[in-house]
C-alpha positions as CSV (number, residue, x, y, z in Angstrom):
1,X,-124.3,-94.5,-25.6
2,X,-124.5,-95.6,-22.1
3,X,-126.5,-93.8,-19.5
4,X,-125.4,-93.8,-15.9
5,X,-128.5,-95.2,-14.2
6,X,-128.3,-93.3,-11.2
7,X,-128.7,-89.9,-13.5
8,X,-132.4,-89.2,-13.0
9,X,-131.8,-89.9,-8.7
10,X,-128.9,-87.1,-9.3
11,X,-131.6,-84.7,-11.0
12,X,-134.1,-85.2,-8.7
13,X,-131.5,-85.0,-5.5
14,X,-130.3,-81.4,-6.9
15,X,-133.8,-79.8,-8.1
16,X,-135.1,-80.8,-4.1
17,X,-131.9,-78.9,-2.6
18,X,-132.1,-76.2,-5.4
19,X,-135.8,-75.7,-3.7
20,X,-134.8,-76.4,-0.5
21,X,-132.0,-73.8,-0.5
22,X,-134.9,-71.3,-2.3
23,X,-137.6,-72.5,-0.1
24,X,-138.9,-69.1,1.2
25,X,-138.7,-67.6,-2.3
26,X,-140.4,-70.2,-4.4
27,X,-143.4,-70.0,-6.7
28,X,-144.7,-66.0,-8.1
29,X,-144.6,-63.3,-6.0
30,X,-148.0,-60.9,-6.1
31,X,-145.8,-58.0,-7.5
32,X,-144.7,-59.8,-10.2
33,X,-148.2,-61.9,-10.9
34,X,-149.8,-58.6,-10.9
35,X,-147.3,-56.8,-13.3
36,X,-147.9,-60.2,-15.4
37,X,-151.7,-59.5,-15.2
38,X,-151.8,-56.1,-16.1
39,X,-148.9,-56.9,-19.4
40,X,-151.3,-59.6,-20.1
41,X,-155.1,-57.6,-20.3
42,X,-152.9,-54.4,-21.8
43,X,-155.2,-51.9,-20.1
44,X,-156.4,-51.2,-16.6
45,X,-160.0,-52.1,-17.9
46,X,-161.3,-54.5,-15.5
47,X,-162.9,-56.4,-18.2
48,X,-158.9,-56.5,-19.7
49,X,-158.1,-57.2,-15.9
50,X,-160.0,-60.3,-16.1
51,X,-159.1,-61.6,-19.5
52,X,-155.1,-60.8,-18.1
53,X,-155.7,-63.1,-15.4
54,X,-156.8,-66.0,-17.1
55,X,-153.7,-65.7,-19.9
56,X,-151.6,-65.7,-16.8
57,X,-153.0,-68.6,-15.1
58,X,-152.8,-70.2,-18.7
59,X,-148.9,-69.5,-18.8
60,X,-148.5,-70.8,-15.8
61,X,-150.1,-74.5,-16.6
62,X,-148.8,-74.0,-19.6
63,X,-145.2,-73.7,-18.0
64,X,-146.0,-76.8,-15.5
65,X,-147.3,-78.9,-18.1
66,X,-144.0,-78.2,-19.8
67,X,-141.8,-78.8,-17.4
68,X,-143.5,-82.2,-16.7
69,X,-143.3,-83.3,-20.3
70,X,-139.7,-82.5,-20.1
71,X,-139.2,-84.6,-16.8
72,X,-141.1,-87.7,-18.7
73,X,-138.8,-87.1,-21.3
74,X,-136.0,-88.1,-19.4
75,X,-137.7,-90.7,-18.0
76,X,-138.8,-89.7,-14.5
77,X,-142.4,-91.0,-14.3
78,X,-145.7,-89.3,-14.3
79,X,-146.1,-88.9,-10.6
80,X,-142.5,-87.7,-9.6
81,X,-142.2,-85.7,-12.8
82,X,-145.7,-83.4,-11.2
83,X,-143.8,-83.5,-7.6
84,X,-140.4,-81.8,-9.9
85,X,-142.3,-79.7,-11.8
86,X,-144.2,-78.2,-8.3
87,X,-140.5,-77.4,-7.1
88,X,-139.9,-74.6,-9.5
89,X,-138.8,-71.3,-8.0
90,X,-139.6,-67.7,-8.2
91,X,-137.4,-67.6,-11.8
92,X,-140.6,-68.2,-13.0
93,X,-139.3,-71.5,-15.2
């Protein structure tokens, strides 16, 4: 199988205007990181609160780390795989 070498520019080229059109909505909104929180510590008890907030946070470099790995995958390298995988948008993917 032969892979067009000018694939992982393409990639790159339409994940920077996907952000770039999405700009002023990209990374997690505080509704939504809050509503995550409080899913997350399944009470309003701030101890919960607290443990919440770190399960987020966890999902989240969980989530990076992912999309990173994925990026590698298909060959980008370490350092433009982490500039990618910081140009996610509010989807939360």
């Amino acid at each position: 199988m032969t892979i067009d070498p000018r694939l992982r520019e393409r990639l790159a080229a339409a994940i920077e205007r996907r952000w770039q059109s999405l700009r002023s909505t990209s990374g997690l909104n505080e509704e939504v990181f809050d509503a995550l929180v409080v899913l997350a510590a399944g009470s309003f008890d701030p101890a919960a609160i607290g443990v919440g907030f770190d399960r987020v946070a966890t999902l989240q470099r969980d989530m990076d780390e992912a999309r990173q790995r994925r990026l590698r995958r298909l060959g980008f390298s370490a350092d433009s795989a982490i500039v990618l995988s910081s140009l996610h948008t509010r989807n939360f993917m």
